[in-house]
Residue, then its C-alpha position, 0 to 999 in steps of 0.5 A: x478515539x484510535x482504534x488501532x494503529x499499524x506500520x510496516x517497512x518494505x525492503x524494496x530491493x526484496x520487493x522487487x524480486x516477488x514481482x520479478x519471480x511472481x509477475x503479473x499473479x503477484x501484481x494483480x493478486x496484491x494491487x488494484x488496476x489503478x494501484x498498478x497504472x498509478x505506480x507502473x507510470x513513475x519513474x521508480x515503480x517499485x518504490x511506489x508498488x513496495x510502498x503501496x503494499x507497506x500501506x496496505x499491510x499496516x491497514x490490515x495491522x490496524x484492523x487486528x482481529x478484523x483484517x481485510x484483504x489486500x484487493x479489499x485495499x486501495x491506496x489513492x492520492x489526492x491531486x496534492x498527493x497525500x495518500x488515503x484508502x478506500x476499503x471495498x471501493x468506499x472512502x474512510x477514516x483511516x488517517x495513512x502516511x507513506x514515505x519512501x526511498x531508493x532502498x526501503x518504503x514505509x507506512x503508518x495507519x491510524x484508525 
């Protein structure tokens, strides 16, 4: 049974200039230590940060009136890259799909 279901779009270019603007508060307000490692050590590190935080706000679209908040939320890949989450360090049910190019990011998330 679906419990809820969230999506969100994240115009990287935009993305970008919050972490321009806001830095290392943005960064370490939004992302966990592994979120920042994982994406800063590809090629195009905003497209995986802008798409990490698309998962994140679909999750929290997801839950409605229960939300979570963005630290509570880590996106992890498998050592196949499919993407999941854990919600306060524990794994879950939450099926997520993350897609991203040079100008836009996207996600989807079905509890």
């Amino acid at each position: 049974m679906t419990k809820g279901i969230g999506i969100d779009i994240v115009e990287i270019s935009r993305f970008k200039q919050a972490v321009d603007r806001w830095g290392d508060v943005f960064l370490n307000r939004v992302f966990t230590k592994g979120e920042i490692e994982y994406s800063m050590q590809k090629r195009f590190p905003y497209q995986h940060l802008a798409a990490r935080f698309a998962a994140k706000e679909s999750i929290i679209k997801a839950f409605g009136k229960n939300p979570v908040n963005f630290k509570e939320i880590e996106i992890i890949n498998d050592k196949f890259g499919k993407p999941s989450c854990r919600i306060n360090k524990k794994k879950n049910q939450i099926n997520l799909s993350i897609a991203h190019t040079d100008k836009y990011a996207i996600a989807t998330a079905v509890i």
